[in-house]
Gaussian input, Z-matrix of N, CA and C with variables (Angstrom, degrees):
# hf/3-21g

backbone

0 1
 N
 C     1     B1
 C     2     B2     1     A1
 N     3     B3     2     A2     1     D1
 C     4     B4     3     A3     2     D2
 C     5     B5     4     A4     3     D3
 N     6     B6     5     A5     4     D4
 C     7     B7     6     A6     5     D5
 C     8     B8     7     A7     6     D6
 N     9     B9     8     A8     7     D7
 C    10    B10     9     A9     8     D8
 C    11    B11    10    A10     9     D9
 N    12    B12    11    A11    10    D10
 C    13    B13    12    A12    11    D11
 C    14    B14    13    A13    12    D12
 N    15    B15    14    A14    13    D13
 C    16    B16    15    A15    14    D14
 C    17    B17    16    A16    15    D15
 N    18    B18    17    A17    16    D16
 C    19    B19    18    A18    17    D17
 C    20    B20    19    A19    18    D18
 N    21    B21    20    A20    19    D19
 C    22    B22    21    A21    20    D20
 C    23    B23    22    A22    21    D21
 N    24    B24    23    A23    22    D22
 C    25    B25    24    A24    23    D23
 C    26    B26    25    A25    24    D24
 N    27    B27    26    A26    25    D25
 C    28    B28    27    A27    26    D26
 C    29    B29    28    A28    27    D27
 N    30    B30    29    A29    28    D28
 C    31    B31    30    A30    29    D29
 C    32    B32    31    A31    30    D30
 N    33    B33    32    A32    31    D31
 C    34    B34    33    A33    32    D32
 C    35    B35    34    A34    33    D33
 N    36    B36    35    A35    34    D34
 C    37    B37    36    A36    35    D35
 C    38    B38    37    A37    36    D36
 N    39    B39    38    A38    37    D37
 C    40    B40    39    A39    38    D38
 C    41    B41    40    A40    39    D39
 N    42    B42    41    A41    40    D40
 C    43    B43    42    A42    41    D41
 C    44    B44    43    A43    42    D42
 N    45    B45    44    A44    43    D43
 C    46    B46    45    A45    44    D44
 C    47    B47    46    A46    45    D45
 N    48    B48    47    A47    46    D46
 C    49    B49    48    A48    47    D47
 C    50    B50    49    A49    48    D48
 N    51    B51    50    A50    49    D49
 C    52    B52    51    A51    50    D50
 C    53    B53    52    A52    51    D51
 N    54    B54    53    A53    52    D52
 C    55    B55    54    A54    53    D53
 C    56    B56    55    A55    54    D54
 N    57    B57    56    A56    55    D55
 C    58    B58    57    A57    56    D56
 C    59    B59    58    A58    57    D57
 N    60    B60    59    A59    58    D58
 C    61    B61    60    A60    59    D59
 C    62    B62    61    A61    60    D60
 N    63    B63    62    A62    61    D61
 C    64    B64    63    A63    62    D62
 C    65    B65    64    A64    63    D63
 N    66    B66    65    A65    64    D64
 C    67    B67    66    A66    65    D65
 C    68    B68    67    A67    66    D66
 N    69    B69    68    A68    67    D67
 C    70    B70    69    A69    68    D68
 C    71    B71    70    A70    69    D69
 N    72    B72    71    A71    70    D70
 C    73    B73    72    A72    71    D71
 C    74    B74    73    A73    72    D72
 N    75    B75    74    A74    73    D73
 C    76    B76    75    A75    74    D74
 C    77    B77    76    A76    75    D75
 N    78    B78    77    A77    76    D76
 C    79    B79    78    A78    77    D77
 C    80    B80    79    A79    78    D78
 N    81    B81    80    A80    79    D79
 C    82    B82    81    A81    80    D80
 C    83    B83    82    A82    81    D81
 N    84    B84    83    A83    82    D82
 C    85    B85    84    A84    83    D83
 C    86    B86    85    A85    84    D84
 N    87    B87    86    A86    85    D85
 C    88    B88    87    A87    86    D86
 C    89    B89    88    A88    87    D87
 N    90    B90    89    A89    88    D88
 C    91    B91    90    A90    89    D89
 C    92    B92    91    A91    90    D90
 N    93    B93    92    A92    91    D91
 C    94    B94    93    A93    92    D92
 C    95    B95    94    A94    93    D93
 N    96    B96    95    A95    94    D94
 C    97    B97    96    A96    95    D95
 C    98    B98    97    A97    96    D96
 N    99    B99    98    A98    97    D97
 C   100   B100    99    A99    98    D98
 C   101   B101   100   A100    99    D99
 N   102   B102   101   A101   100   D100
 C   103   B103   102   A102   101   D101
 C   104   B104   103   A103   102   D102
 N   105   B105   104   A104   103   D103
 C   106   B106   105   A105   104   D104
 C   107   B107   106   A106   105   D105
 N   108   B108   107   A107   106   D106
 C   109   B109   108   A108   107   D107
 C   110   B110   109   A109   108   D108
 N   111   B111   110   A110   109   D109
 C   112   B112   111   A111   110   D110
 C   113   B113   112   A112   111   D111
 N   114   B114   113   A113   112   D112
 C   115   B115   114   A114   113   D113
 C   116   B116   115   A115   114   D114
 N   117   B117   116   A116   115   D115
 C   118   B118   117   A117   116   D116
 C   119   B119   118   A118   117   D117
 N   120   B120   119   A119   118   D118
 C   121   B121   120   A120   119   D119
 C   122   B122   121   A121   120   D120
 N   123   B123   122   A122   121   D121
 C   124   B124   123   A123   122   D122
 C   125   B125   124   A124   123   D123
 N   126   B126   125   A125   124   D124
 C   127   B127   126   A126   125   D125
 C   128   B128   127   A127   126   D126
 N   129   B129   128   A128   127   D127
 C   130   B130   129   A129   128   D128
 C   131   B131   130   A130   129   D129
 N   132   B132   131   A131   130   D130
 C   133   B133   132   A132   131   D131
 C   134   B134   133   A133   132   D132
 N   135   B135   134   A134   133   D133
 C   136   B136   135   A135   134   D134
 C   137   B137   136   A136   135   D135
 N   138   B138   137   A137   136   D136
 C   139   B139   138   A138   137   D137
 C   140   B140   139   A139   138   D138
 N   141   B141   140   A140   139   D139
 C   142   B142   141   A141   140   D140
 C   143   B143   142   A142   141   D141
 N   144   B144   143   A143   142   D142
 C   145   B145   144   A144   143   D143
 C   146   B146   145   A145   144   D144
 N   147   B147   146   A146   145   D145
 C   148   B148   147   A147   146   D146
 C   149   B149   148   A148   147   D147
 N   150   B150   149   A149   148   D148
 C   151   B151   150   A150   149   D149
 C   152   B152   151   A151   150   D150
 N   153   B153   152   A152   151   D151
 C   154   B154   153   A153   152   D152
 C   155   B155   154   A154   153   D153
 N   156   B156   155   A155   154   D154
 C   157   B157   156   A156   155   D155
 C   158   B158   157   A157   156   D156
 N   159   B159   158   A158   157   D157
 C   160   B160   159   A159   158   D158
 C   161   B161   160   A160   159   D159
 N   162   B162   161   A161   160   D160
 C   163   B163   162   A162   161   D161
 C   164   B164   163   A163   162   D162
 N   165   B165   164   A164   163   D163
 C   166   B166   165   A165   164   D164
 C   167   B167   166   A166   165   D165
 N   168   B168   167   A167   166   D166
 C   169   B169   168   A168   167   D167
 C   170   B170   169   A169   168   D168
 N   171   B171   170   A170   169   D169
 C   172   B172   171   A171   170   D170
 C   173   B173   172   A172   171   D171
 N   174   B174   173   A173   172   D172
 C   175   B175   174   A174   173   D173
 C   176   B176   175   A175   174   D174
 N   177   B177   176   A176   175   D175
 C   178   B178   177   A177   176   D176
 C   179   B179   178   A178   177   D177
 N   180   B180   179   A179   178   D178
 C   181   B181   180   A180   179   D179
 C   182   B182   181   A181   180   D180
 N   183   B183   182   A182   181   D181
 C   184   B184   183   A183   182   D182
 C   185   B185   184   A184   183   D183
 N   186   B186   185   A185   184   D184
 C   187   B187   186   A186   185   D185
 C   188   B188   187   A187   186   D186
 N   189   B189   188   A188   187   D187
 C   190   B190   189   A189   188   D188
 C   191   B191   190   A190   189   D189
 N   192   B192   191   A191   190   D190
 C   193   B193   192   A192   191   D191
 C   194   B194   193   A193   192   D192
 N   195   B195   194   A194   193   D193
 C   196   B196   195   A195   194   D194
 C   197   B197   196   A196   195   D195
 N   198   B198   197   A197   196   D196
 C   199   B199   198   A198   197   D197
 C   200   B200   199   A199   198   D198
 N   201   B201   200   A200   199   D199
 C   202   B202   201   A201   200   D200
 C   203   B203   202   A202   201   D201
 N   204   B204   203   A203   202   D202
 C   205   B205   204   A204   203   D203
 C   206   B206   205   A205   204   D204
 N   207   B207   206   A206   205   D205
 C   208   B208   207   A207   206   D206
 C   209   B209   208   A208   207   D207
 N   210   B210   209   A209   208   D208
 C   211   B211   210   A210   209   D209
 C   212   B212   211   A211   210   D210
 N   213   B213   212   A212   211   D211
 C   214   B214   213   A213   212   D212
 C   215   B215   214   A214   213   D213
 N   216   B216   215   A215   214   D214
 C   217   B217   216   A216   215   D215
 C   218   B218   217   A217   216   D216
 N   219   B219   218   A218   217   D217
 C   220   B220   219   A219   218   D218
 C   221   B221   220   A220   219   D219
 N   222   B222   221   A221   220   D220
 C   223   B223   222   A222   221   D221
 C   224   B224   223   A223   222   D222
 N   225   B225   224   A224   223   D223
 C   226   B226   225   A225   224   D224
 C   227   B227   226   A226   225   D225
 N   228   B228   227   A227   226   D226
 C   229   B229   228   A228   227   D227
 C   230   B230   229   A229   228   D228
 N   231   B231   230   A230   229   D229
 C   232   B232   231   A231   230   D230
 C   233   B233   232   A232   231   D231
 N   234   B234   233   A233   232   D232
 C   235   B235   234   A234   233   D233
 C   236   B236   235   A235   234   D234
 N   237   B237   236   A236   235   D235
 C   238   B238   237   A237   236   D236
 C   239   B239   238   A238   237   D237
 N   240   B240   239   A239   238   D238
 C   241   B241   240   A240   239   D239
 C   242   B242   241   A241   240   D240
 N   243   B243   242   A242   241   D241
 C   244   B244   243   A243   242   D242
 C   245   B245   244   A244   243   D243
 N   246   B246   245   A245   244   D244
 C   247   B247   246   A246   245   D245
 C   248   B248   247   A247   246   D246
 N   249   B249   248   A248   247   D247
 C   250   B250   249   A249   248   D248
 C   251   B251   250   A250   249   D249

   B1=1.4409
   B2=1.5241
   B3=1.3537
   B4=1.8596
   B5=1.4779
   B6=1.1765
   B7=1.2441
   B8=1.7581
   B9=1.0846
   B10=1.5063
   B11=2.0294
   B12=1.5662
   B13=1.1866
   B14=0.9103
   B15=1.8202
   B16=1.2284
   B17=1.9607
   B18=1.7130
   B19=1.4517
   B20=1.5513
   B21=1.6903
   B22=1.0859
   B23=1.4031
   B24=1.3559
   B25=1.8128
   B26=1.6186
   B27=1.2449
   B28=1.5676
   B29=1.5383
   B30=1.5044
   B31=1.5551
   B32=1.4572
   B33=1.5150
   B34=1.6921
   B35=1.7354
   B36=1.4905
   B37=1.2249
   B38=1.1536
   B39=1.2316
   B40=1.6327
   B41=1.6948
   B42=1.1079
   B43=1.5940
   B44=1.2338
   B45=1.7520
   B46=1.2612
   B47=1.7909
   B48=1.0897
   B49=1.6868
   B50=2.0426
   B51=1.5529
   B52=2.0894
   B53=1.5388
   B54=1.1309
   B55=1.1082
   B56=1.1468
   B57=1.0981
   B58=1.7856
   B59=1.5662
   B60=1.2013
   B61=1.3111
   B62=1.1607
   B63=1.5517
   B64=1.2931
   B65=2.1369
   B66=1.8896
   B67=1.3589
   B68=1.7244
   B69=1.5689
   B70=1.8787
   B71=1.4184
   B72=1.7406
   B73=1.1320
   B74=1.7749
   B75=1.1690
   B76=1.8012
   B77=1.8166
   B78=1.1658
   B79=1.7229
   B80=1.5090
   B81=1.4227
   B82=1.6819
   B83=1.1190
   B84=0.9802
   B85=1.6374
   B86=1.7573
   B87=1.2456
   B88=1.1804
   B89=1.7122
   B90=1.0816
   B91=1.3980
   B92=1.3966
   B93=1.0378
   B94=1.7588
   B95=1.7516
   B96=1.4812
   B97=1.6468
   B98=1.9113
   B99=1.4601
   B100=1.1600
   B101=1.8034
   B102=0.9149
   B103=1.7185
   B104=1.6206
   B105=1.0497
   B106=1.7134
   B107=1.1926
   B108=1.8884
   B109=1.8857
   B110=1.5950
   B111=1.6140
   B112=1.5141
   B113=1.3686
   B114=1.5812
   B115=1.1397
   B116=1.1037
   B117=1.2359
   B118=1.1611
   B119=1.8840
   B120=1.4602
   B121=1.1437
   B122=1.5040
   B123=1.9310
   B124=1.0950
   B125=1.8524
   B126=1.3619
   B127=1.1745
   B128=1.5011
   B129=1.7637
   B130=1.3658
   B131=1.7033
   B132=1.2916
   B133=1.6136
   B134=1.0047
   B135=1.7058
   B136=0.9782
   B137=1.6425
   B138=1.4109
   B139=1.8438
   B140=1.4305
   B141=1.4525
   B142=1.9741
   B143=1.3921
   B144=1.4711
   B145=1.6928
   B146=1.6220
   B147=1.6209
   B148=1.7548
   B149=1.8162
   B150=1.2583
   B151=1.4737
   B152=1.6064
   B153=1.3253
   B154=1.7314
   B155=1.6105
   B156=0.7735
   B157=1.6094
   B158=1.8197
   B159=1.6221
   B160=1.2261
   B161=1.4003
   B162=1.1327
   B163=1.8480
   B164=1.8126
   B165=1.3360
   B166=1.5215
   B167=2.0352
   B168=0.8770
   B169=1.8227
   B170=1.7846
   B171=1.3530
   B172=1.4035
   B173=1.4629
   B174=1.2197
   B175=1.7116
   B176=1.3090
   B177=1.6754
   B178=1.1105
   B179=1.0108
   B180=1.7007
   B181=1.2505
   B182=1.7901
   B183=1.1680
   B184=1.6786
   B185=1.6552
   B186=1.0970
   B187=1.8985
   B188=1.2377
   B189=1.2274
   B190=1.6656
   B191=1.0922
   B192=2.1773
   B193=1.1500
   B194=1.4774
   B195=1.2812
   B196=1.1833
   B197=1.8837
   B198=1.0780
   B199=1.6618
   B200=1.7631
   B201=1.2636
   B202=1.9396
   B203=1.5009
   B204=1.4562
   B205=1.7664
   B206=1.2693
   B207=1.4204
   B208=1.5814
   B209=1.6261
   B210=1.3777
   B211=2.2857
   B212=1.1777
   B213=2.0739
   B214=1.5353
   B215=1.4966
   B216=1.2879
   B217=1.1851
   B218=1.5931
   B219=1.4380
   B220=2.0358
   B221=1.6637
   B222=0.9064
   B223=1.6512
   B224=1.3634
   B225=1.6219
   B226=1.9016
   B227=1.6075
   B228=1.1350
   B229=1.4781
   B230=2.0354
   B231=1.3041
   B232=1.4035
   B233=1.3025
   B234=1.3434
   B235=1.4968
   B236=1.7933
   B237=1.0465
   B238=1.6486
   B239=1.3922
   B240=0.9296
   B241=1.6032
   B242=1.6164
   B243=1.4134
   B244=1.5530
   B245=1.2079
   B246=1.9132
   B247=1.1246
   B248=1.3019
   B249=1.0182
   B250=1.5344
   B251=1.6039
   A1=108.72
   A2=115.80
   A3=117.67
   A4=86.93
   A5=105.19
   A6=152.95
   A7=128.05
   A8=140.56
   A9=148.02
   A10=88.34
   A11=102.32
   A12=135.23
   A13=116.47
   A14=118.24
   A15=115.22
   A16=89.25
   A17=104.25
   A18=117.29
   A19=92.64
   A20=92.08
   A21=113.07
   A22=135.44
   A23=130.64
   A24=113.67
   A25=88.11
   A26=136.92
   A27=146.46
   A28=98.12
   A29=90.20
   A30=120.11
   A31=125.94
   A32=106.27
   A33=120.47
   A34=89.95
   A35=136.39
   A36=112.26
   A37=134.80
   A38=144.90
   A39=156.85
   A40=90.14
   A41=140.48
   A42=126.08
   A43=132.57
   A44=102.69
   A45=110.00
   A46=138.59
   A47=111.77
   A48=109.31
   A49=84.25
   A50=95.07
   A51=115.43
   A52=91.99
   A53=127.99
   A54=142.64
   A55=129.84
   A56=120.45
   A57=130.77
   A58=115.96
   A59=109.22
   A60=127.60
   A61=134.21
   A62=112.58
   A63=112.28
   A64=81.35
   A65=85.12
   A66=80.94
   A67=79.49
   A68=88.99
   A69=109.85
   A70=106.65
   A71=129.76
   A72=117.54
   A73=86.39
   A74=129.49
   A75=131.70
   A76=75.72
   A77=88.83
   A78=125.46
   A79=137.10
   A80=122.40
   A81=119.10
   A82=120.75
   A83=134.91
   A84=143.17
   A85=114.08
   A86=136.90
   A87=140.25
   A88=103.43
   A89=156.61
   A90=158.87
   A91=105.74
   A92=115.92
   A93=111.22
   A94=123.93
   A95=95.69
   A96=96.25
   A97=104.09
   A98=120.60
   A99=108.30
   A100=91.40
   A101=127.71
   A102=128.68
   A103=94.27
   A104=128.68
   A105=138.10
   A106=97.46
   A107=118.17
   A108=106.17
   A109=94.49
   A110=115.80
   A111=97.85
   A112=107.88
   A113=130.30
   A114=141.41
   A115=139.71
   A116=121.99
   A117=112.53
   A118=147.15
   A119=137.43
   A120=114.34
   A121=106.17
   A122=125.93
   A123=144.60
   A124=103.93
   A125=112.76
   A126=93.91
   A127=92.72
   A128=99.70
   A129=90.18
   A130=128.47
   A131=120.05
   A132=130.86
   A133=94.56
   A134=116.36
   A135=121.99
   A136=124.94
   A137=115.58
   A138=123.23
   A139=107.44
   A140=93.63
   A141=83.90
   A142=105.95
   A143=136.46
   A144=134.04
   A145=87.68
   A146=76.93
   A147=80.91
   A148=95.58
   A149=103.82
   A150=136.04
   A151=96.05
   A152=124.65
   A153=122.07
   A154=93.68
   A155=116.46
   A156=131.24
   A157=122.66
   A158=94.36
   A159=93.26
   A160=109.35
   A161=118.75
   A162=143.62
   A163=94.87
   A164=114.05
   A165=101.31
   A166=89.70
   A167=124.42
   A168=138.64
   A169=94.72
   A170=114.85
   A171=115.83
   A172=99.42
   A173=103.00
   A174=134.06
   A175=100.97
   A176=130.70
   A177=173.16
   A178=121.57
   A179=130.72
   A180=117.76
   A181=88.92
   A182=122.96
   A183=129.30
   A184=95.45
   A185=123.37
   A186=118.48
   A187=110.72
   A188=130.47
   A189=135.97
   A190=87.87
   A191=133.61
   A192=121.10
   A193=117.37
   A194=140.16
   A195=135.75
   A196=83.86
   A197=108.31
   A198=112.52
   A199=116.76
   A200=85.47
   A201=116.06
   A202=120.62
   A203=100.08
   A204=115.39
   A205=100.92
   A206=126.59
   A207=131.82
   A208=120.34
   A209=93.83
   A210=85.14
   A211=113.15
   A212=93.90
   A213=90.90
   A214=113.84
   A215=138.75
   A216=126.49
   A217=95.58
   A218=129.98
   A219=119.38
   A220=120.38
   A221=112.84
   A222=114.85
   A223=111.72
   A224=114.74
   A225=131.99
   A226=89.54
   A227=135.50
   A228=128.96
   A229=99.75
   A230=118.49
   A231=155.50
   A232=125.36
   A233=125.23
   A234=100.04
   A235=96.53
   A236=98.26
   A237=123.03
   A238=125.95
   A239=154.40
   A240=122.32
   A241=107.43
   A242=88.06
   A243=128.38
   A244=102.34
   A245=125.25
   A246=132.46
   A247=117.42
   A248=122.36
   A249=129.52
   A250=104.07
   D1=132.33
   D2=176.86
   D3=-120.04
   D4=151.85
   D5=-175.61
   D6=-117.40
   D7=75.05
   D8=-149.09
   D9=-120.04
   D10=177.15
   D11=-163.53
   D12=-132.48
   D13=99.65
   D14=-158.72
   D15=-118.13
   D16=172.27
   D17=162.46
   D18=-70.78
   D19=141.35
   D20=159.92
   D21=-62.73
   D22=122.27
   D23=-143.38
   D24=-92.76
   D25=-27.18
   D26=165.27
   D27=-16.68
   D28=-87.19
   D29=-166.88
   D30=-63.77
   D31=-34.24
   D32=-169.30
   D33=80.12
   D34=45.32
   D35=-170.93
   D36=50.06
   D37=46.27
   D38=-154.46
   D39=-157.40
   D40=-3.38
   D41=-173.50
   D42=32.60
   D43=0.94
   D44=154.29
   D45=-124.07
   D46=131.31
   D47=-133.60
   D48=-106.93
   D49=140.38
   D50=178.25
   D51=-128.13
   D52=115.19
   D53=143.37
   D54=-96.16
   D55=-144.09
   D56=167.32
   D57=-50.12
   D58=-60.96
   D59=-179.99
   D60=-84.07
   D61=6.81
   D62=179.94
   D63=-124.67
   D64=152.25
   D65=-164.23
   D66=-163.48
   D67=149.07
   D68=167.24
   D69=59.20
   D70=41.05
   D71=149.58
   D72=136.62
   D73=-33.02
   D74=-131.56
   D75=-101.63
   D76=154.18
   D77=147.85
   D78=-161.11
   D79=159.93
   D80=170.57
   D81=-82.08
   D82=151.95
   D83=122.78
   D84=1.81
   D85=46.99
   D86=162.10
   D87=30.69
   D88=91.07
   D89=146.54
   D90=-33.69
   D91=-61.35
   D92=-177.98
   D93=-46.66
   D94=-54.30
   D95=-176.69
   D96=-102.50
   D97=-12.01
   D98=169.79
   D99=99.65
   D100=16.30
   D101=174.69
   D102=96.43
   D103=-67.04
   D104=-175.77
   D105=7.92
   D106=-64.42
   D107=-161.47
   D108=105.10
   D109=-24.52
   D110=-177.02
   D111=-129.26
   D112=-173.25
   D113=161.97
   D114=-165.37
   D115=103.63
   D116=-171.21
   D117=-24.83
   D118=120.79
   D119=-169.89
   D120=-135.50
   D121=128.05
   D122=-163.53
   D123=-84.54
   D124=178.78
   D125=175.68
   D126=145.46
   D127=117.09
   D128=169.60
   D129=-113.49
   D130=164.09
   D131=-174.06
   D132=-48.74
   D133=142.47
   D134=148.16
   D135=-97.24
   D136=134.43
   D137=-172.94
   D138=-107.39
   D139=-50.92
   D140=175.03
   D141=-159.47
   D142=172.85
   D143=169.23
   D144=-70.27
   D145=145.77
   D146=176.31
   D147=-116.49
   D148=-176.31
   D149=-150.66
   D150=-83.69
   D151=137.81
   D152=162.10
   D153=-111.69
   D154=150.82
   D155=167.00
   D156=-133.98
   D157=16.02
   D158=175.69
   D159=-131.09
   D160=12.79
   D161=-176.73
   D162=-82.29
   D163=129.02
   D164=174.34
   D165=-113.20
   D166=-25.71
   D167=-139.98
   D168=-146.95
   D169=139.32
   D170=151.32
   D171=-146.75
   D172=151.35
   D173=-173.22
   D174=-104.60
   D175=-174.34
   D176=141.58
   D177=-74.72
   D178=-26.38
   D179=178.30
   D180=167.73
   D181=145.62
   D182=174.09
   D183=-86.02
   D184=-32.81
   D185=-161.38
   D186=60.47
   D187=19.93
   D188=159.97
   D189=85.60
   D190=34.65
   D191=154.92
   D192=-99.91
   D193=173.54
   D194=-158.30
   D195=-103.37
   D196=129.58
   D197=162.11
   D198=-155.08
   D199=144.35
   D200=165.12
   D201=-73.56
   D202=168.26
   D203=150.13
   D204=-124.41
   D205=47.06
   D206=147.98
   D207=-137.56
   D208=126.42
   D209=162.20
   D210=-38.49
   D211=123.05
   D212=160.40
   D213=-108.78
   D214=-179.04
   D215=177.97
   D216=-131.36
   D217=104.13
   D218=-175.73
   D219=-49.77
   D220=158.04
   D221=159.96
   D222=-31.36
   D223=-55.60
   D224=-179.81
   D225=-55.32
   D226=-41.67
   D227=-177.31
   D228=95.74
   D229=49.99
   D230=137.06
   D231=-42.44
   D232=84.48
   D233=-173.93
   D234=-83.15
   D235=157.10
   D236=157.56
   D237=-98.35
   D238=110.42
   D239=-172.71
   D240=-134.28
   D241=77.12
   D242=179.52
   D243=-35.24
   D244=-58.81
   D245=-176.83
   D246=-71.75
   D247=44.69
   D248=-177.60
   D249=-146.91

């Protein structure tokens, strides 16, 4: 894991943060980086995609529906046939 020093995205680097609530000149003390202007950010290299071994099925997208890589059959008695 590396670790670098980025601007604070809060503030724009200024350590002092105008949002909603600050208005006609005023601001805080940045909460995110602590006033600094910076913050630290972790993050590791990438070498290669790694391996799943617990994936049986992959999709394109769920559509904010709930889905398997097994037949389901619903309560209504629905088949699904996920594995297909």
């Amino acid at each position: 894991m590396k670790t670098i020093k980025i601007e604070c995205d809060s503030c724009k680097g200024t350590g002092l943060y105008v949002g909603m609530a600050e208005r006609n000149g005023a601001a805080v003390i940045c909460n995110a980086c602590k006033g600094k202007g910076v913050r630290p950010f972790s993050y590791n290299m990438f070498i290669e995609r790694k391996k799943r071994d617990d994936v049986k099925r992959v999709y394109k997208s769920s559509y904010g529906y709930v889905i398997g890589a097994e037949d389901v059959t619903t309560n209504e008695g629905k088949f699904l046939p996920y594995s297909q």
